[in-house]
N, C-alpha and C positions, 0 to 999 in steps of 0.2 A: 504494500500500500504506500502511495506519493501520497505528500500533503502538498495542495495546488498554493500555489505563490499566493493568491489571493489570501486564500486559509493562515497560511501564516505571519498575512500582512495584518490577519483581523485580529489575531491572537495577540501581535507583537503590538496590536494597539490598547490591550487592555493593561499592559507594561505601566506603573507611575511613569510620570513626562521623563526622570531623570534618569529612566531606562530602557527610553523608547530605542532609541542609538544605539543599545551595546546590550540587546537581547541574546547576539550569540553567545556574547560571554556566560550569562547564565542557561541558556536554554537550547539543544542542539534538536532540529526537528526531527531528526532520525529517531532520538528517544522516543519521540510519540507513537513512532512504528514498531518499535523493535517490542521485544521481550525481555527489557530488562527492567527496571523500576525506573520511573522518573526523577533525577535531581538537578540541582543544579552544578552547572559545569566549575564554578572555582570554588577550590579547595574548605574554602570558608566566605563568608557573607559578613566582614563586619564584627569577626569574632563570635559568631554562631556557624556551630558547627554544622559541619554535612546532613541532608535529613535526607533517607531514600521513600520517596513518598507513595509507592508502591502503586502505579499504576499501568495496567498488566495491557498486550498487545491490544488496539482494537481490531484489528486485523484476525486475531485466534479468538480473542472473547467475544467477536460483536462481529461476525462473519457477513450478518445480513443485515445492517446498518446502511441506509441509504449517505449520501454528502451533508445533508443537512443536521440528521440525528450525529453524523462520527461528531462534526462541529461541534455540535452540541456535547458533546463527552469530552472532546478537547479541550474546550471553555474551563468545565471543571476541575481538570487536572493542573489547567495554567495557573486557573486558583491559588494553588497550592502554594506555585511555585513563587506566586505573588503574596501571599502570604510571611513566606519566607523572607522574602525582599523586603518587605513592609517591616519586620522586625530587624530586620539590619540596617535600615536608614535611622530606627530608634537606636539599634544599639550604636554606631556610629556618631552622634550626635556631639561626642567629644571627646580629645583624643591628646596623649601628653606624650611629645616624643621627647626619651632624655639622651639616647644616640640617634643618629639619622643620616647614613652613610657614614658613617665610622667619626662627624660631628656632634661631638661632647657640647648636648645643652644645660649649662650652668644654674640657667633660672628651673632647670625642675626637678632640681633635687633641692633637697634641705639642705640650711646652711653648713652643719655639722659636717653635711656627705662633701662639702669642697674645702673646707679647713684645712690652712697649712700653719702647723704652729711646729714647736723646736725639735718635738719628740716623732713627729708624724706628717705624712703626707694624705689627705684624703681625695679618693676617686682621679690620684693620677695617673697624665698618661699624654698621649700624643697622633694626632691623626697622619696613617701612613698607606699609602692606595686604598683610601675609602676603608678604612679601619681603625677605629680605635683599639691602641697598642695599651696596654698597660701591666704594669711588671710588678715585681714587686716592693722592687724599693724606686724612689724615684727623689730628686732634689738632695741626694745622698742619707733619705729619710726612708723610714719603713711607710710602705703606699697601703693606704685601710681602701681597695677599692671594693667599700658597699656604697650602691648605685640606690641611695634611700633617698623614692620618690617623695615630692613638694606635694603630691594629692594621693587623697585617698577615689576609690571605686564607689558609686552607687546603682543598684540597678545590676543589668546583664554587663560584661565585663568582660577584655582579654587583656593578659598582659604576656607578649614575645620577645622572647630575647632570640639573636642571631648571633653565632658566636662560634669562636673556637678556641680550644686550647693546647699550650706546647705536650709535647709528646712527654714528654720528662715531667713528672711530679712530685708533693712533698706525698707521705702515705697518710692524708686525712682528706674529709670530706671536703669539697669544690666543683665547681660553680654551683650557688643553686638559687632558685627562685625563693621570696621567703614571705609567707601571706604572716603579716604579725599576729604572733600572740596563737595560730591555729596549725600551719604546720611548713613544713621548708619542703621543697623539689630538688631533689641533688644526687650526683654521684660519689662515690664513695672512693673508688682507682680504677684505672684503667682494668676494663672487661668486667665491671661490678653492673649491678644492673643499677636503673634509674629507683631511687626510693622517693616516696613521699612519707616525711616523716615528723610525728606529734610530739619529739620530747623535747620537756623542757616548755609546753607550751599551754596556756592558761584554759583555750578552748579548744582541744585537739581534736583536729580530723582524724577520720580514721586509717593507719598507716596502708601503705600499699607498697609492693615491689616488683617492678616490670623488665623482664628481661625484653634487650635493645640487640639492634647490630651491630651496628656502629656506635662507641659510645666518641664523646668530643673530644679525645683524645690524641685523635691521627691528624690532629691539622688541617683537618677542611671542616666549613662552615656547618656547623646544624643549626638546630630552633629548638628549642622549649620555651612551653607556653602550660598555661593556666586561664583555665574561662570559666566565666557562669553563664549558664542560661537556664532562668526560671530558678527553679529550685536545685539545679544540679549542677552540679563544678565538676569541671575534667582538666584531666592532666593530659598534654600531648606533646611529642618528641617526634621533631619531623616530620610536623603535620599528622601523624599519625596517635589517633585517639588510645590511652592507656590504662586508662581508669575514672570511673564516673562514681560521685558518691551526693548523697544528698546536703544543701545546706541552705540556710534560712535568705531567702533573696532579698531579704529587707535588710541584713545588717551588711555594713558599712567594709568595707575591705580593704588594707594597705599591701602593696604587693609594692616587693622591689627587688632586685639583683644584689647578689654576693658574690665579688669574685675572688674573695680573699685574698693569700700569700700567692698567687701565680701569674706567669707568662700568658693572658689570653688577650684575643684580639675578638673586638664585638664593631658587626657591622651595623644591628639597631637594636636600642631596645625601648619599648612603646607600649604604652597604655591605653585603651580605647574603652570608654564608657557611656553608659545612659545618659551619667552625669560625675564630675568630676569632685571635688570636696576637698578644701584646704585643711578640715578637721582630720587629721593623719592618729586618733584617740580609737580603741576598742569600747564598745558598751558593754557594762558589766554591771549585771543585774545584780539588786544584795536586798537581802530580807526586809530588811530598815536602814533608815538612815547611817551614815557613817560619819562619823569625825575625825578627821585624821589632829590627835592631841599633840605628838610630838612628828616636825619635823627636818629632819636631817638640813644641811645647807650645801654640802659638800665640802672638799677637804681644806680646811685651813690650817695655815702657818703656824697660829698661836692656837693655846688654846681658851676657851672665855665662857665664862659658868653664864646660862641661859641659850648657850648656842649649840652645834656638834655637827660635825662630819654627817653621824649616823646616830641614829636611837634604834635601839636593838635590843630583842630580847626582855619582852613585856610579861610582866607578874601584876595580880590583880587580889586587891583584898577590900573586904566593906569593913569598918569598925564597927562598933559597940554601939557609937551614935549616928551610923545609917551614914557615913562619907564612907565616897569612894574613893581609894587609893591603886593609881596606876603608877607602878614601878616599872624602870630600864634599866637599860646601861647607855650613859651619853658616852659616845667615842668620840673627844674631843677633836683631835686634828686627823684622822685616817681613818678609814671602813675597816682595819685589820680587827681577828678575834681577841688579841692582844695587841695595847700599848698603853696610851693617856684615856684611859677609859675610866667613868665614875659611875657613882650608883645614885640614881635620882628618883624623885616620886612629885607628881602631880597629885594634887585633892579638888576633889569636885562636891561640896557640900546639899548639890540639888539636882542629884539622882544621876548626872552624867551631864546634864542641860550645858554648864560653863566649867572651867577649869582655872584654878589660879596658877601661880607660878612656879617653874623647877627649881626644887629644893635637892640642895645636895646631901646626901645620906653618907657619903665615905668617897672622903679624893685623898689617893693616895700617890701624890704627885707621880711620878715615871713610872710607878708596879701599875700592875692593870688589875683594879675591881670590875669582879665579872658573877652575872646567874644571881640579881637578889630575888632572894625567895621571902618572903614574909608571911609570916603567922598571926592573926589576933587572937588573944588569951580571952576568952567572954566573961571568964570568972572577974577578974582582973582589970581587960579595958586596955590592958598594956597592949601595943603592938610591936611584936620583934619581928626581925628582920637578920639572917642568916647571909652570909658574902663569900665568895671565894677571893682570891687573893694569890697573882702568881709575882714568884720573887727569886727572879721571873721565872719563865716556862721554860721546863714542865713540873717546877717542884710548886705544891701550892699552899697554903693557908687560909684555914676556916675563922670567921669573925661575926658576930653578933654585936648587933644594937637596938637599940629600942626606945620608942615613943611614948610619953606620957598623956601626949596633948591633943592625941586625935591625928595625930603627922604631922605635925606644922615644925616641933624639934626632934633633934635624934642623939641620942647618947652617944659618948666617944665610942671607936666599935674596940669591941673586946677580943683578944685571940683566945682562940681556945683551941685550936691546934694540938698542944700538947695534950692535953686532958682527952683530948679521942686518938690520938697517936700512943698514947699508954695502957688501952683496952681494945686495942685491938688484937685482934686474932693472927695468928701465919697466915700468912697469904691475903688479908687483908689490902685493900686500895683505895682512900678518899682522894679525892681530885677538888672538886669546886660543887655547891649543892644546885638544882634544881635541871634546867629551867624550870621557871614557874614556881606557882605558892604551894608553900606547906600547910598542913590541915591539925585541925584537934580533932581527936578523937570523941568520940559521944558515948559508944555503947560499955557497958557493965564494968568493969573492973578496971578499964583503962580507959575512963570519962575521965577529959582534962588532960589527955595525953598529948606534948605539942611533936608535931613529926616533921622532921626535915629532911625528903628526901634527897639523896645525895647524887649527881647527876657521873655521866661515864657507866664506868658498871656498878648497876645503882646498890646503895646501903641506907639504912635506915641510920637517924639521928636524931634522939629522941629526948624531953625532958617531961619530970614526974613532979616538978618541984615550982612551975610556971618560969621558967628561963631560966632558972639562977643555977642549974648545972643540967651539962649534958654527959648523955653515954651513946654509947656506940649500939644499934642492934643489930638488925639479920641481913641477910644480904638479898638483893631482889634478881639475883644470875647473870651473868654472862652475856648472855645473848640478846643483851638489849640497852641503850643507853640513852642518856638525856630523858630519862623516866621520871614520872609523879606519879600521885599514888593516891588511894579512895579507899575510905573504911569500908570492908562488908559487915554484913550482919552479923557473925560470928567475932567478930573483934581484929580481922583477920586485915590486911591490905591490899591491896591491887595495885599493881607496878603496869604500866604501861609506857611501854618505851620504843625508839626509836630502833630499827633497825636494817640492812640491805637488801630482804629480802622481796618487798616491795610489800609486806604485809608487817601492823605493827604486832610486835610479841608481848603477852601478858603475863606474870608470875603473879605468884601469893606468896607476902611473908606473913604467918601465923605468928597465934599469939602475941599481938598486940604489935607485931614490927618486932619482934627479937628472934624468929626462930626462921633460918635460912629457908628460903624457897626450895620445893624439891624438884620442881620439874617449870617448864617453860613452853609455852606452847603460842602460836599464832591466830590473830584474827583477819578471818577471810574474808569479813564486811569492814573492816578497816585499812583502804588503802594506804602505802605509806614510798612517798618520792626521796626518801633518808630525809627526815623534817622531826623535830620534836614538837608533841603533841600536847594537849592537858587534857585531864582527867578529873573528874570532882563526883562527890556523892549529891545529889538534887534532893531526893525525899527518900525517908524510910518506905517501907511495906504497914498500909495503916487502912483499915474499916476496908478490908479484904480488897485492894486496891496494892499492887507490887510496888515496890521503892526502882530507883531510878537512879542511874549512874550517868553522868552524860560524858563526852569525848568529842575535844574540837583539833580541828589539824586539816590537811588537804586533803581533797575529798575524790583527787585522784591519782593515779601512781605517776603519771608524764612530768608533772609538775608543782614547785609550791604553789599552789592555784588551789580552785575553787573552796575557798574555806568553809567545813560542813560542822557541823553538831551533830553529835550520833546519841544516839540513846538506846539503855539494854535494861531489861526489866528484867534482868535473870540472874543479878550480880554478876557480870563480864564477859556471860556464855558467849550469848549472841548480842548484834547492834542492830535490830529490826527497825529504826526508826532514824530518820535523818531531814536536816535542813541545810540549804546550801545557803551560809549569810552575804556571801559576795563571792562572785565566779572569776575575780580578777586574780592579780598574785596575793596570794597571801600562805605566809612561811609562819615563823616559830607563834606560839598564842599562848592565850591562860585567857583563865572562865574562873566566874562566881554566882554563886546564888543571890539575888537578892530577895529582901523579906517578902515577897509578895510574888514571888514564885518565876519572876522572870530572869533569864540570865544575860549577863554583861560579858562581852569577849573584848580583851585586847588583841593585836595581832599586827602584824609586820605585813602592812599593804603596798603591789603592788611593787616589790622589791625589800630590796634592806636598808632603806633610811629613814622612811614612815613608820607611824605605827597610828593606828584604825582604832577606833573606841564604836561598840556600837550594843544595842541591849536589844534582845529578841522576846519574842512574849515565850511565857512558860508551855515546856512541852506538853505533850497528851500526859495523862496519868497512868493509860495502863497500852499496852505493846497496839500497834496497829495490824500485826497479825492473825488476832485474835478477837 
């Protein structure tokens, strides 16, 4: 079957005007005859991919079709192909190029991506036959070429890179595409396949690994790309589609190129969107409001009480008279885990609403104060507060101080060091306590117990006497660290700690915190990205309703991210119950009750120089599987 000149002049007129002219390009008439499916002829449309729109011979299917009626089935099918075109003039709409013939465009990246300061060169390089070259050192400085776009994506989406790399490489991962915060496109070495991968990332796609032929390593030109359409994103490698997975077309997308430490040479790389967004920010949902109480400034020279590099490593305690007190560690002049680091608290006397000033708890000029845990004594009123102390690292020392006044002063701190260095056991190990607050104990024989757990591989540290002497207890094993701990019913403790396995491990020291843990074992509903967690008891078991242990920490293994509350109504079996308070970064935390049954998390938002204050309402009372 011929389709008559006519015929195809009528078809090519239902074309939009701006593709009256170049209908071959998308449309060859022979498709109309043949048996194969109808698409259109380039590769792509605008960054929408190939659709085969499945429209079978009229010739086989429709043998006795008059000229009029084929017309009429032809109309339909061009449809189709107009339909397609229709959404690629949308997605087309605008379009960020940041190479363009191997021309390096300045205005679309961020300022950061072109900075040349003394230690570094960023996104250097040099245009050579229609190629941007760039190496890895350049201006006799180490070259950062990450090509981090000036706009984010909204809408349907492509972002292509064209590119190649030297044949010779270091043995880690390069080049690769990197959608923030969800997951990276990259090769791993020469003959590895293409991955797509979530770690490390706040809202991670799901990974995939596509074996390639050519990987970019033999010196000629390939492509990789990333697109949405609709609800779906795909990954493609030389125009060739590799994996499609689902994702939310509403939210907002930052895509940009990494070419790290190597030799590559990029002919373009470009963005094409619905619509384009200066807002280069991920949305991240959180249960309630957030306050970010303490934050970092970055690293300075001196160091200046009210200021800090970093706040890090949040402890949370209410007093006697209903203030909330959020402890840190300010790390004065540098982000390290040791150096000019002090121990501070903020008091908020109206529920969390406003916060007064940092008050310094223990500056011990050049040793680094690290991990305050603090206790309130209810008997008492007194608030202590337990310190590590490295002098310096790795030998440490334990110190105590405490508050009369509700936080506002804090006693000289005390060492007591020796005094739990003299009870201890062979093979004994303190390091530094916590993270996070230590607890009193409630039930029977050891009501009034202050506990201090001791953080690395965890030990109990306990007093019987309201702070005026401590002794040494049980130990909480091996196979877990940066652990806190929650009374069970029995009088018993619950160690919950960090550890490698991608699952947090839980012990029990009996009897009151003196008698070593006998075995160790893992929770499968608690993921764990090696982060320290907190742990607290919420309610007893009361008018045939179960008690209630709760657990905050990230809430998935890829990343310090989504920070979740877990809850187990079974003393520590299971954690059937959970809330996600904020899906962005959030790393180390601590939790507390307050009197009316809602709880308060501090936690290290969205990196490590924040830290997030935020109060959720109180959970269910009895398991939601039941």
């Amino acid at each position: 079957m011929e389709i008559a000149e006519e015929d195809y002049s009528y078809l090519a007129g239902m074309f939009p005007k701006e593709y009256r002219g170049r209908v071959d390009e998308f449309l060859d008439p022979r498709d109309l005859c043949s048996c194969q499916p109808l698409q259109p002829r380039r590769p792509t449309c605008g960054g929408v991919s190939n659709r085969y729109l499945g429209v079978p011979s009229l010739e086989r299917s429709h043998p006795f079709l008059d000229s009029e009626m084929r017309r009429a089935v032809l109309v339909a099918s061009v449809l189709s192909v107009i339909a397609t075109l229709s959404l690629s003039t949308s997605v087309a709409a605008e379009e960020l190029w940041i190479i363009k013939d191997g021309v390096l465009n300045k205005k679309a990246l961020t300022a950061a991506a072109t900075e040349v300061t003394k230690d570094h060169v960023s996104c250097g390089g040099e245009t050579v036959d229609g190629l941007y070259v760039s190496t890895p050192h350049a201006m006799d400085r180490p070259n950062w070429a990450r090509f981090t776009t000036a706009k984010s994506a909204l809408g349907d989406c492509e972002f292509k890179v064209v590119f190649s790399c030297a044949v010779g490489r270091p043995q880690w991962r390069f080049p690769n595409i990197t959608i923030t915060d969800r997951a990276r496109l990259y090769f791993w070495k020469p003959g590895s396949p293409i991955l797509l991968s979530n770690n490390k990332m706040s809202l991670p796609l799901e990974n995939f690994q596509g074996e390639i032929q050519n990987g970019p390593f033999d010196g000629s030109l390939h492509s990789m790309a990333i697109n949405r359409v609709g609800d779906k994103l795909s990954c493609y490698y030389d125009g060739k589609k590799l994996h499609e997975q689902p994702i939310d077309p509403g939210v907002r997308l930052h895509l940009w190129f990494d070419a790290l430490h190597t030799h590559i040479k990029i002919k373009s790389i470009k963005l094409i969107a619905e619509k384009l967004s200066d807002d280069l920010s991920t949305d991240f949902k959180s249960a309630a409001p957030i306050a970010e109480i303490f934050q970092g400034s970055g690293v300075r020279e001196q160091p200046e009480y009210g200021q800090a590099c970093r706040y890090r490593i949040p402890a949370l305690a209410t007093t006697t008279k209903g203030t909330i007190l959020a402890f840190a560690e300010a790390r004065r002049t540098g982000g390290a885990d040791v150096g000019d680091i002090d121990a501070v608290v903020k008091r908020s006397t109206d529920g969390g609403k406003t916060w007064g000033p940092e008050i310094v708890i223990f500056d011990s000029m050049e040793l680094s104060v690290n991990n305050p845990c603090p206790i309130v004594d209810p008997k008492t009123g007194r608030i202590w507060i337990c310190m590590g102390r490295w002098n310096p690292y790795p030998t440490a020392s334990q110190h105590v101080s405490y508050s009369v006044d509700d936080g506002k002063t804090w006693s000289k701190p005390r060492d007591i060091t020796k005094a739990l260095h003299d009870q201890m056991k062979p093979g004994d190990k303190i390091f530094i306590p916590g993270p996070g607050a230590g607890i009193v104990m409630t039930r029977g024989k050891y009501s009034g117990r202050l506990v201090i757990p001791m953080g690395f591989e965890p030990h109990v540290v306990y007093s019987d006497d309201h702070g005026e002497t401590w002794k040494m207890g049980g130990r909480g094993g091996n196979a877990m660290g940066e652990a806190r701990c929650a009374e069970l019913i029995d009088g018993s403790l619950l160690f919950n700690g960090r550890t490698g396995t991608k699952k947090r491990a839980l012990a029990v020291v009996s009897e009151g915190g003196t008698r070593d843990s006998e075995r160790t074992w893992h929770a499968n509903e608690l993921p764990d990205p090696s982060c320290q967690g907190a742990v607290a008891r919420h309610s007893w078991p009361k008018d045939g309703k179960p008690g209630l242990i709760l657990y905050s920490g990230p809430g998935v293994t890829t990343a310090r991210a989504h920070g979740t509350l877990f809850g187990s109504y079974d003393e520590g079996k299971t954690w059937p119950w959970k809330l996600v308070y904020y899906e962005g970064g959030s790393g180390y935390s601590d939790l507390c009750v307050l009197a009316d049954g809602r709880v308060a998390v501090l936690f290290e938002k969205d990196g490590k120089s924040n830290l997030g204050f935020t109060i959720l309402p109180s959970p269910p009372t009895t398991s939601p599987t039941k």
